[in-house]
C-alpha atoms as an extended CHARMM CRD file, in Angstrom:
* protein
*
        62  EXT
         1         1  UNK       CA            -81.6060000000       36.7770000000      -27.0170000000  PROA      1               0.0000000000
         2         2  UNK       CA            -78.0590000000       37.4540000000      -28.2380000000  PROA      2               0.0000000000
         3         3  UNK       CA            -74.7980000000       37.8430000000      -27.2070000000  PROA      3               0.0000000000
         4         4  UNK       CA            -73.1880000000       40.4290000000      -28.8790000000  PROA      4               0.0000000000
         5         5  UNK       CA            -73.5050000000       42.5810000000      -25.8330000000  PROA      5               0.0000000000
         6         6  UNK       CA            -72.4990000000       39.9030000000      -22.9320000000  PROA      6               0.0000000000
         7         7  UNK       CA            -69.4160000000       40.4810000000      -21.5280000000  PROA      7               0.0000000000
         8         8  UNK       CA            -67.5410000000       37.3940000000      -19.5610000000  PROA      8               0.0000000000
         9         9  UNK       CA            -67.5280000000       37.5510000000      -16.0490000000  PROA      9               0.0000000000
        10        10  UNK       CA            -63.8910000000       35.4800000000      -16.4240000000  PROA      10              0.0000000000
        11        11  UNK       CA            -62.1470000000       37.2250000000      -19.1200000000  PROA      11              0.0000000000
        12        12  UNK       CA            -63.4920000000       40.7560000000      -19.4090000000  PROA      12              0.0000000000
        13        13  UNK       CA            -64.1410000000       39.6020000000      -23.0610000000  PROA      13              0.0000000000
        14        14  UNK       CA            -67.0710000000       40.1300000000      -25.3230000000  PROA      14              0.0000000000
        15        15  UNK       CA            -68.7820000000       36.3860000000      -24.7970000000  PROA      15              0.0000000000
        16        16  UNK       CA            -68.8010000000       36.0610000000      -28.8690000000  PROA      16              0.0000000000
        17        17  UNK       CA            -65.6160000000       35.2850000000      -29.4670000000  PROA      17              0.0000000000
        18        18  UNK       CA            -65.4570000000       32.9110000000      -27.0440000000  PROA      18              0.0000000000
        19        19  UNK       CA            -61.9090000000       33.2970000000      -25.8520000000  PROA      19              0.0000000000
        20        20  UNK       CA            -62.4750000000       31.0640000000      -22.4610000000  PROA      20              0.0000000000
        21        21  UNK       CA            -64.4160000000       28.0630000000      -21.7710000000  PROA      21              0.0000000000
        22        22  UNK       CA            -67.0640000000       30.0480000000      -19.9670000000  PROA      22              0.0000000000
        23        23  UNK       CA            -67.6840000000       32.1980000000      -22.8800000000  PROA      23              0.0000000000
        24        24  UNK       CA            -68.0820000000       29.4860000000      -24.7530000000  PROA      24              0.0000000000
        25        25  UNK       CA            -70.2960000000       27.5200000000      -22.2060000000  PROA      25              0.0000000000
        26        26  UNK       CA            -72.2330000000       30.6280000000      -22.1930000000  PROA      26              0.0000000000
        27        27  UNK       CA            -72.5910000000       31.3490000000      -25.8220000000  PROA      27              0.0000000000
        28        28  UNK       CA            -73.8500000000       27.6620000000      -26.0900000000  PROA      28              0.0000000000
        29        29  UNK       CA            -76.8150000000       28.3420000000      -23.8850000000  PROA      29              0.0000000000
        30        30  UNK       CA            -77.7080000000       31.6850000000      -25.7150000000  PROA      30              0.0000000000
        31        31  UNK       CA            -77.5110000000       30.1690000000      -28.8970000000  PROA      31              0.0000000000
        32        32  UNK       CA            -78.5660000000       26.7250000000      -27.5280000000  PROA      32              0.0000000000
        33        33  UNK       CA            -79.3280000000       24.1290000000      -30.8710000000  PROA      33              0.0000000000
        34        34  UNK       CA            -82.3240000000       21.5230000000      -31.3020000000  PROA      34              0.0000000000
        35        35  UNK       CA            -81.9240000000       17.8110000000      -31.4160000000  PROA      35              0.0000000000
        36        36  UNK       CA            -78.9040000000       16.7940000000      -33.2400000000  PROA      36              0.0000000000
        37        37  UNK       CA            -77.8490000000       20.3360000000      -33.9760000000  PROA      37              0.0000000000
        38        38  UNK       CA            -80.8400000000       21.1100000000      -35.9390000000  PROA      38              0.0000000000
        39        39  UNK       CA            -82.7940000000       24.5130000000      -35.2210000000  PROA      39              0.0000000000
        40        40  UNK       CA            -85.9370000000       24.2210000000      -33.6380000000  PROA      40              0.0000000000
        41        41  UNK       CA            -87.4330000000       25.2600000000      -36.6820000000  PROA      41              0.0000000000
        42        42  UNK       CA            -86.1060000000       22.8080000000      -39.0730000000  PROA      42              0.0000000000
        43        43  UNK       CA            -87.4600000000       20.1660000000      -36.8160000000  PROA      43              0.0000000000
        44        44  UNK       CA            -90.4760000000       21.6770000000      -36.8660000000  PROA      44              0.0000000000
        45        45  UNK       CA            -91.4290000000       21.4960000000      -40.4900000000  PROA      45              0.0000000000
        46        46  UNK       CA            -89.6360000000       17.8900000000      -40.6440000000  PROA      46              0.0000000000
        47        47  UNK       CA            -92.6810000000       16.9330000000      -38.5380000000  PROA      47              0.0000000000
        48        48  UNK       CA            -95.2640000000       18.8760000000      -40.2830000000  PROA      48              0.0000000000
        49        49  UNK       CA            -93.6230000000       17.0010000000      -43.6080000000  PROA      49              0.0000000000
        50        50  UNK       CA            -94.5730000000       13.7910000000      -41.8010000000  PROA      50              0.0000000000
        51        51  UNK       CA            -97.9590000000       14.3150000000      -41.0470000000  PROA      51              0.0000000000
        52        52  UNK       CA            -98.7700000000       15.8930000000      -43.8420000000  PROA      52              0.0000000000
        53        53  UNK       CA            -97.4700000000       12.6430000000      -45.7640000000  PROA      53              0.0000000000
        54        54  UNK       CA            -99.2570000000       10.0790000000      -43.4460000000  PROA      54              0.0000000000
        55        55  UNK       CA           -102.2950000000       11.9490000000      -43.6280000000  PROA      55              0.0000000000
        56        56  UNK       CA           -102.1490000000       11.9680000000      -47.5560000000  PROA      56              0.0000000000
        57        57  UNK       CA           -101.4310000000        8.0650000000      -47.6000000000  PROA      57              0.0000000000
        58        58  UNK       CA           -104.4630000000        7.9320000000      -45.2450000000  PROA      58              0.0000000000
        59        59  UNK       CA           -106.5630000000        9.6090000000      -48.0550000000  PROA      59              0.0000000000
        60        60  UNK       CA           -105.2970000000        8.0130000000      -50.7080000000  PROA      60              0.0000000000
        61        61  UNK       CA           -105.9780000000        4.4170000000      -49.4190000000  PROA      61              0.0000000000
        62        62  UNK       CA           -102.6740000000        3.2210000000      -48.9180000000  PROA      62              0.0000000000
């Protein structure tokens, strides 16, 4: 979903430029952020890193 096209109930303003706190508030849910600010996506392949390095210290006898 984006925001390019929302238009602030508050302000009449496109909800991008966030020119009131509720176009801000609502820009923050659209473009809601992971844990710690990281995307969903970088978390995901910090996990897959993990495993993949446990597993391979599994196999290797570590």
């Amino acid at each position: 979903m984006s925001c390019e096209h929302l238009i602030c109930a508050a302000c009449a303003g496109p909800v991008v430029e966030g020119r009131c706190p509720v176009c801000r508030e609502g820009r923050a849910k659209v473009h809601h952020h992971g844990f710690l600010g990281l995307s969903p996506l970088v978390i995901a392949l910090i996990v897959l890193l993990v495993v993949a390095l446990v597993a391979l210290t599994h196999v290797s006898g570590y």
